[in-house]
C-alpha positions, 0 to 999 in steps of 0.5 A: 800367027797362031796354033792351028789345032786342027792341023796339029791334030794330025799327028796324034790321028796319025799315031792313033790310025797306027794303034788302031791297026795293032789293036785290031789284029788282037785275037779273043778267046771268044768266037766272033758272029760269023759275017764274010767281012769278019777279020777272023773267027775269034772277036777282035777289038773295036778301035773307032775315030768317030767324032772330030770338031774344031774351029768356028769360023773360016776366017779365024785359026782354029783354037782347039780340036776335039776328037771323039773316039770308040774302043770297045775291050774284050772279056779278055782284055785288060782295061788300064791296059788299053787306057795306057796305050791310048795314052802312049800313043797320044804322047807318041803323036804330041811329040810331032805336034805343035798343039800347046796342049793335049788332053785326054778324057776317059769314059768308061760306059760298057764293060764287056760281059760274059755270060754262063753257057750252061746256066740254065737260063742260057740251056733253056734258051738255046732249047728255043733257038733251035725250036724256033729256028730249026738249029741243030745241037752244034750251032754255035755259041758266039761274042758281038761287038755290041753294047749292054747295060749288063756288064753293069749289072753283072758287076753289081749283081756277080751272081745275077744269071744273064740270058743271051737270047736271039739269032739275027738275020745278014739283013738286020746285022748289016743294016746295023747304025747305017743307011736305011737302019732296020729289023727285019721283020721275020726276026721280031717274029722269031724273037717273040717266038722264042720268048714265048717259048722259054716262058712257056716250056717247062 
């Protein structure tokens, strides 16, 4: 006789999938990482529903249900903004839910971060990009989706220089967090080259 909450979670899943699709289909300012699977050119959000827990026995209704979810801003994006339409469409989903009671906990680990393109860490980083990897003056300058202490940093230390350095290989990017996860070798090379490079070049 009682709530199950993993049923009545389904509705919230559901305004949350709907939300997912128009939070996906915002374009950044920022070119993207070329990859032929890529929505655009330009860096769109990532809107994931990772984790789903609840119950603890088959034979007992689940008490409570916890959902885990990943939702990465862009530079261009404004945070209580997010957080808000997170929040609306949880209320939105609560309204077709029999749950007794919704709660919603955020996190916020990464902040996005930007990095100057013409400092001169970054100019000099680009000098080894193209010796070590042959690039010409018109490789392109692009976002990831990744995560990085340095937003944390940059908030701490604004006037800090941040350096972006290395170039990754289709294999190493789409073994990112799946099956058989790895680096490819050449690209460890690569990189210490690079390194070795802005260390040593004037």
């Amino acid at each position: 006789m009682g709530v199950n909450a993993v049923e009545e979670i389904v509705p919230i899943l559901d305004e949350l999938k709907a939300l997912k699709a128009e939070e996906e289909a915002f374009s950044s300012r920022y070119p993207a990482y070329p990859h032929p699977d890529a929505p655009c050119e330009r860096m769109t959000p990532m809107f994931n529903l990772n984790i789903i827990e609840g119950g603890i026995k088959t034979n007992i209704v689940p008490a409570e249900c916890r959902l885990v979810l990943d939702r990465r801003y862009l530079p261009d994006e404004d945070l209580e903004a997010v957080e808000a339409r997170i929040r609306e469409a949880l209320d939105r989903g609560r309204e077709h839910s029999k749950a007794l009671e919704v709660r919603a906990d955020f996190r916020h680990i990464y902040r996005p971060v930007v990095m100057d393109e013409d400092s001169p860490g970054n100019v000099k980083a680009r000098k080894a990009l193209m010796e070590v990897h042959g690039f010409g003056e018109e490789f392109p300058l692009v976002g990831i989706a990744g995560s990085t202490d340095m937003g944390d940093v940059q908030e701490v230390l604004p006037d800090i220089e941040l350096i972006g350095m290395g170039a990754f290989s289709p294999l190493t990017l789409d073994k990112a967090h799946a099956v058989d996860e790895c680096v490819g070798i050449n690209d460890l090379l690569a990189l210490a080259k690079q390194i070795v490079y802005f260390l040593t070049v004037p």
